[in-house]
N, C-alpha and C positions, 0 to 999 in steps of 0.2 A: 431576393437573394439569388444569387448566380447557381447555375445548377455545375457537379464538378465538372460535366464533360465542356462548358466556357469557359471553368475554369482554368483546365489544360489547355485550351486552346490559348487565353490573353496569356501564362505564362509561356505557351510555346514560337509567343509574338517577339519575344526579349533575347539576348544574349548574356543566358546565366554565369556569369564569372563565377567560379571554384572555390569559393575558402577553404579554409584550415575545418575539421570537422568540430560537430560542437563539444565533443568532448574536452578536444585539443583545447578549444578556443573556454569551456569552463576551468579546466585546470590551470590555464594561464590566468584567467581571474582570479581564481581562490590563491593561486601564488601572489598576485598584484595586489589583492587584499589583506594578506599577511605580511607582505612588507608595507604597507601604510598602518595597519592595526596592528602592534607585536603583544604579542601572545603575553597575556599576565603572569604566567604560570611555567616557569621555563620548565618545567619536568610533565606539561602537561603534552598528549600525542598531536605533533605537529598537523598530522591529517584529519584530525578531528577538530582542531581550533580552527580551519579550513572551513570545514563545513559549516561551523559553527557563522563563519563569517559571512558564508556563502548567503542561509538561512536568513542570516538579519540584510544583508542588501536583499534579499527575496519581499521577508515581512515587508520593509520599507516602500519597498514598490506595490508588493500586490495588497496594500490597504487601499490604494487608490481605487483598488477595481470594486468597494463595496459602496462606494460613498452612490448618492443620490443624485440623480441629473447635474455633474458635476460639471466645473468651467474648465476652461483651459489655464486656470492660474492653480486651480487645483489637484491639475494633470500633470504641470509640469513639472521634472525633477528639477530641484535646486541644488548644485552643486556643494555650497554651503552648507547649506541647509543638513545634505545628506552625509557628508562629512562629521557633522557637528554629533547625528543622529549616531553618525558608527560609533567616534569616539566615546561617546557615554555609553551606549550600548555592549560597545566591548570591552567597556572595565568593571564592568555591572556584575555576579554572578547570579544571577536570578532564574524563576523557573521558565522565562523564556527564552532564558539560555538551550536550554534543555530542547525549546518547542522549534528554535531557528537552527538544532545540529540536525533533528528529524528532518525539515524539509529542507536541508540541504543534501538528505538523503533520497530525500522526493527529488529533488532535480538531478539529481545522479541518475538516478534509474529510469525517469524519460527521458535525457539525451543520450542514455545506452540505447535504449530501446531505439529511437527515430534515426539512431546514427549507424545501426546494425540491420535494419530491417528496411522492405519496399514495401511502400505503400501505398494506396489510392491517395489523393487530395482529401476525399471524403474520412477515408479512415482516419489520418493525418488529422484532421481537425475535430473529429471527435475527438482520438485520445489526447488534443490539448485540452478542450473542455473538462476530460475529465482528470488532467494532470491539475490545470489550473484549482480546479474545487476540488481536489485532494489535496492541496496547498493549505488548502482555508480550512478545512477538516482538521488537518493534522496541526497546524495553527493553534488550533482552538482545542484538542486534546490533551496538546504535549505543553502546553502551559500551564496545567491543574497538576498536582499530584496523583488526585484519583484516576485522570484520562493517562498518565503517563503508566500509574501500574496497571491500570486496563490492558494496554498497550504489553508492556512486561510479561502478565501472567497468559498472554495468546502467543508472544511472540519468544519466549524463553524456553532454553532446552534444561536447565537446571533444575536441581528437584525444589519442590514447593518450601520447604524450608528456608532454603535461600535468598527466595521470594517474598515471605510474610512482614519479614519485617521492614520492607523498602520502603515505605510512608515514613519510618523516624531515621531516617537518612541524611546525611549532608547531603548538599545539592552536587556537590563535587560527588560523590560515591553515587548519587543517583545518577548521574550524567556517565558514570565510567558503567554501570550495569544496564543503561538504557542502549551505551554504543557496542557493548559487549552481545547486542541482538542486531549488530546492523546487517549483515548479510542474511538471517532470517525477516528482518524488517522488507529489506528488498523483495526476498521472496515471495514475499504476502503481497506488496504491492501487485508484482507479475500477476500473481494469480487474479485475484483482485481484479486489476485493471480489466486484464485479457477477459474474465467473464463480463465486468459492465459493458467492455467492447462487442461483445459477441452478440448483450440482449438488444443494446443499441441497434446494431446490421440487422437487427431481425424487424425494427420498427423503420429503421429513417435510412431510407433510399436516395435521397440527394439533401442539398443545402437549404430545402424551403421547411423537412421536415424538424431540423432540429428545434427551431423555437417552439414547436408540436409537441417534442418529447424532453425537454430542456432539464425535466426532472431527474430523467435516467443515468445522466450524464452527473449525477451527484453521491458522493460516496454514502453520504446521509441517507440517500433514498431505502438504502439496502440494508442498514445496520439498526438494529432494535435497541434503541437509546436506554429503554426500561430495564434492560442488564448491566449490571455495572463491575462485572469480575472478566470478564474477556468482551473482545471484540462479537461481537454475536451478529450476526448477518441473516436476510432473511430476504431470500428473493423468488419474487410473488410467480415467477414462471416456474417455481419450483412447487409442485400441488402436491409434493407427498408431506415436507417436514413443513417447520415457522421456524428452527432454531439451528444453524450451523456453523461452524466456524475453520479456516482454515489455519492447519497447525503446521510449524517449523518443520523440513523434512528429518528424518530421524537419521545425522549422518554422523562419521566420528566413532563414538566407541556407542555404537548402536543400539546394543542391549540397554544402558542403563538411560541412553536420552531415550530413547523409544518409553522405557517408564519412567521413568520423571513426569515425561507431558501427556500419559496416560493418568496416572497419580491426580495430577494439577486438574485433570479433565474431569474426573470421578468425583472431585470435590468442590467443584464451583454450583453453582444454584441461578439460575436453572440452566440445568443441563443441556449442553446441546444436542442436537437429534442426527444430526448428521457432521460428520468429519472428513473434510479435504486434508487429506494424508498422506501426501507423496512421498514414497520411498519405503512407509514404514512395514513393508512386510508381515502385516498382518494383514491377515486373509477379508478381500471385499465382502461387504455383504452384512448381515446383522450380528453388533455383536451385542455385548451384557456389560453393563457398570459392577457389577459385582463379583467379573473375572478383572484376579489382579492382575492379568496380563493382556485384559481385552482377547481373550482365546475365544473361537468360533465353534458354536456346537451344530448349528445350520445354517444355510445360506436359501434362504425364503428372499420374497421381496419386500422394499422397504414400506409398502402398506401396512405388511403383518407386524410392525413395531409396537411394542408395549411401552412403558413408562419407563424401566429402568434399561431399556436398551436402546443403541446407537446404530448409525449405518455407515459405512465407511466406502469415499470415493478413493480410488488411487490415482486421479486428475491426470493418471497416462494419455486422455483425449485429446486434453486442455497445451495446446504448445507456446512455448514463451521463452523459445532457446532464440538465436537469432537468425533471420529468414523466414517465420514463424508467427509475425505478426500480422503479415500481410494475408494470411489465411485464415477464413472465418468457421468456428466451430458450432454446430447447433447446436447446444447446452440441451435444448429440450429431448434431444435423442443419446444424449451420453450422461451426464453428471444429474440432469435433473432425472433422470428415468427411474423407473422403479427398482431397477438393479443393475450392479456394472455389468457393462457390456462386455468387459476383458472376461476373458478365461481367470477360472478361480487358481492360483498359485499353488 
């Protein structure tokens, strides 16, 4: 494997002609795909049947990438073929309706990300790695019911009520409450992303390391499958907790999502131990499941954790604005530490 610094040199060999950016050039897709596919459902949200469409030319390609030492006959796209594959697929309403709007939401948010940000080669190619298997991740969630309300009950600001009954749902009403979280869905990714990016730079220093660490690079590695009420994460350079989760930030009318997704939190089994909480103004540091508002009575470190208590990061560290990717965060001295490092509020 090429190390990046040959890297940049065989690109610095060429004359890079300019396109349109990739954002530009998906949206003009998702426009070219809605006029060849029209929308079944004329009352349904134009930019959401987009995605939707987005998602299944996504599925359609990236099956390819699981098959076994595969030919070039089973590489290649067939025009027809894929054609054939949209039209039934788009008049279809099924739960992978549901699982191709999600990763057209995944491809939204890494060509935001690489079209707003600098970045090394190296870095660049990890976070495709780990776009790519968070394709296939969220693939395979967002086509079950139960991966979808997993997905719901981490990523929703609404209270638990709202929520309970989303399994005896139309798939149309499921699909309108699952897009109803897309801009907290992005957010998670960010966060997400940017920590898997972070423990990655801390192991794999050029191109020879990744087939070394090829695991890290996988959103599976990090998520404790054995829970089945929220996304539950669990990353092994973190030696205080095993169970955390990161939650929607609390924005809007604050007081009452801030408890909704406290509510939601207090009720799921098992609990998780620590909370990536941006925004929610409650104070860092240890709090109790049996204050109904998550209120702090001390700020110890997250060692001194009991059973029914949480620890809360404010991931102020963690950056994922844009200009912000190209900069590497050590997790192990901020979020993974025994206590935030920020001043307590």
């Amino acid at each position: 494997m090429a190390s990046e610094k040959s890297l940049e040199g065989f690109v610095s060999k060429f004359n890079i002609v300019q396109q349109e950016d990739i954002n530009c050039y998906k949206q003009k897709l998702m426009e070219k795909l809605a006029e060849e596919y029209k929308n079944p459902d004329e009352y349904e949200d134009e930019e959401k049947w987009q995605l939707i469409l987005l998602g299944l030319a996504i599925s359609y390609i990236q099956r390819r990438y699981v098959l076994e030492n595969p030919n070039f006959e089973q590489l290649r796209v067939d025009k027809k073929e894929f054609d054939q594959y949209m039209k039934e697929s788009a008049t279809l309403n099924t739960e992978q309706t549901i699982a191709n709007y999600l990763q057209g939401l995944v491809c939204e948010k890494y060509g935001e990300i690489i079209n707003n940000n600098e970045m090394s080669v190296l870095q660049m190619r990890m976070l495709d790695l780990i776009y790519q298997n968070t394709l296939q991740w969220i693939g395979e969630i967002g086509k079950t019911i139960e991966g979808q309300y997993q997905l719901l009950n981490t990523l929703s600001t609404r209270e638990a009520s709202k929520i309970s009954g989303y399994r005896k749902k139309s798939i149309n009403s499921r699909l309108r409450n699952i897009a109803e979280c897309n801009l907290t869905f992005l957010k998670f990714l960010s966060y997400f992303w940017k920590i898997m990016l972070n423990i990655c730079q801390e192991k794999v220093h050029n191109e020879n390391d990744i087939s070394t660490y090829k695991e890290l690079f996988d959103p599976l590695c990090y998520i404790d499958s054995s829970v089945k009420h929220y996304i539950c994460l669990n990353f092994p350079e973190d030696k205080y907790v095993d169970r955390c989760v990161i939650l929607p930030p609390a924005a809007g009318e604050f007081k009452s999502t801030k408890r909704n997704i406290v509510n939601r939190m207090v009720n799921v089994s098992p609990r998780p131990e620590k909370w990536f909480f941006q925004n929610s103004n409650i104070m860092q540091g240890k709090n109790y499941y049996d204050y109904s508002t998550a209120d702090v009575s001390e700020n110890p470190t997250i060692a001194d954790l009991g059973e029914d208590s949480f620890y809360i990061e404010c991931m102020e560290c963690i950056g994922i604005d844009e200009d912000e990717w190209g900069k590497k965060e050590e997790c192990g001295k901020c979020i993974f530490l025994e206590n935030c490092i920020k001043e307590e509020r």
